[in-house]
VMD Tcl script that builds the backbone (N, CA, C; Angstrom):
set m [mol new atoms 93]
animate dup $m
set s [atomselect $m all]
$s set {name element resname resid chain x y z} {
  {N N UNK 1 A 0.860 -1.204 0.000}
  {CA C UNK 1 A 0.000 0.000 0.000}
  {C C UNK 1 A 0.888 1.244 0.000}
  {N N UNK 2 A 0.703 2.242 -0.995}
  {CA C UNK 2 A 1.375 3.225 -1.004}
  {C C UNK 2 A 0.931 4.257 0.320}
  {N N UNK 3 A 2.247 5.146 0.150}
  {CA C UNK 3 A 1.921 6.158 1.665}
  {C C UNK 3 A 0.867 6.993 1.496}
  {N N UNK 4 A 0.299 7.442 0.417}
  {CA C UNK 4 A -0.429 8.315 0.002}
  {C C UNK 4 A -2.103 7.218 0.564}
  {N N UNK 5 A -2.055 6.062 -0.142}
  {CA C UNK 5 A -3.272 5.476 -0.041}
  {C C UNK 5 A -3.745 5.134 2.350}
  {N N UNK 6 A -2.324 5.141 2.693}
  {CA C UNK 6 A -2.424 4.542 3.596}
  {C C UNK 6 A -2.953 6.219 4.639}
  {N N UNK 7 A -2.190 7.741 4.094}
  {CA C UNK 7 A -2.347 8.786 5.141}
  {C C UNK 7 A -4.279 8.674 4.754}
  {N N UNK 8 A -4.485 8.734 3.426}
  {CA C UNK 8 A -5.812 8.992 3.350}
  {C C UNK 8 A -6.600 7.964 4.340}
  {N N UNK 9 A -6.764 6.752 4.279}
  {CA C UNK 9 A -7.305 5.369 4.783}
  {C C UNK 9 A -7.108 6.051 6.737}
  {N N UNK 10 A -5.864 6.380 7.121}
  {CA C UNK 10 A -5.867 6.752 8.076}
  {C C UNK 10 A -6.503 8.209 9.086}
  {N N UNK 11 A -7.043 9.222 7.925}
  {CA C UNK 11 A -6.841 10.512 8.035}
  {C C UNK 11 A -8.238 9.960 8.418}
  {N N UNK 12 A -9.072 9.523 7.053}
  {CA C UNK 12 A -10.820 8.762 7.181}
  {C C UNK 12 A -11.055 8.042 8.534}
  {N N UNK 13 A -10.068 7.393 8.840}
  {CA C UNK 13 A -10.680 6.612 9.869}
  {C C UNK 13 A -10.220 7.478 11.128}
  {N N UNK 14 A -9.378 7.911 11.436}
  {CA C UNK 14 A -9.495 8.748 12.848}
  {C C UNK 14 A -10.767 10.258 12.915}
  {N N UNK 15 A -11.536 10.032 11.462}
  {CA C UNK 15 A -12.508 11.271 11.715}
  {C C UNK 15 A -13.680 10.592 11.916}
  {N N UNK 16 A -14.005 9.243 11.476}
  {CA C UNK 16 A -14.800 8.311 11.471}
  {C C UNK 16 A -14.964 8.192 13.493}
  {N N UNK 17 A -13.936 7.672 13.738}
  {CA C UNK 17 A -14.076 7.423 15.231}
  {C C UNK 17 A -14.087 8.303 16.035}
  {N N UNK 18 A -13.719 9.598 15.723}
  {CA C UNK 18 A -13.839 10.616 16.448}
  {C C UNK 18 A -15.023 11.264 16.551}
  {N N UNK 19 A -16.015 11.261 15.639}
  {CA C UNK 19 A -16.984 11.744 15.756}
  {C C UNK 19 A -17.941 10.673 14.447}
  {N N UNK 20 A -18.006 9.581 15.149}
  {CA C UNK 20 A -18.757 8.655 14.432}
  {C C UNK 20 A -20.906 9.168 14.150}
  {N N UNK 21 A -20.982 9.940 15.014}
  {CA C UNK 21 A -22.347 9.779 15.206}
  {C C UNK 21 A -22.474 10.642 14.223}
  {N N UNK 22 A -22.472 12.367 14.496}
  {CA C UNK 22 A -22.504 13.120 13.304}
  {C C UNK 22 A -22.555 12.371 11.582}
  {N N UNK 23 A -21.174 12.645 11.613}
  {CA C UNK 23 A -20.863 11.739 10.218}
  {C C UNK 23 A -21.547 10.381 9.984}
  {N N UNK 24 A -21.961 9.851 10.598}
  {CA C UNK 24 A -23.174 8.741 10.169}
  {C C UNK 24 A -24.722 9.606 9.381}
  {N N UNK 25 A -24.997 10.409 10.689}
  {CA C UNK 25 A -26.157 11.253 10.445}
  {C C UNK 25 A -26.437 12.017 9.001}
  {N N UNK 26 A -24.948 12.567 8.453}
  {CA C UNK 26 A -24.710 13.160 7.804}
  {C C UNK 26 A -25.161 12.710 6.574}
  {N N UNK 27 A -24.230 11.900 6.449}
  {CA C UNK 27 A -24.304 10.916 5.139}
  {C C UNK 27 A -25.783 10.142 5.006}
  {N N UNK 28 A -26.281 9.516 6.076}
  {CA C UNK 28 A -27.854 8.941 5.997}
  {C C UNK 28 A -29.069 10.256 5.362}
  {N N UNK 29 A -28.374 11.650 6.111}
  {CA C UNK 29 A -29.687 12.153 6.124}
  {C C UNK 29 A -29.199 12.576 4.282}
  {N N UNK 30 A -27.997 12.614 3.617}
  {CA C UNK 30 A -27.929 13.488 2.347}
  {C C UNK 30 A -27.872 12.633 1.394}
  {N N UNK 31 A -27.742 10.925 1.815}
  {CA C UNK 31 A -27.937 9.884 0.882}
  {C C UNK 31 A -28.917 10.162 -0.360}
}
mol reanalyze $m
mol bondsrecalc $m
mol representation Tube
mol addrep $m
């Protein structure tokens, strides 16, 4: 996995867990 694929994969997932609820909401309510 390149470094580029891995900061993105990582950048996503520490915003994911940090504020999982929002960003769920988000995406459900603009689906």
């Amino acid at each position: 996995m390149s470094f580029e694929n891995w900061a993105a994969f990582a950048a996503a997932s520490a915003i994911l867990l940090v504020i999982p609820g929002p960003t769920i909401l988000l995406v459900v309510s603009y689906a």
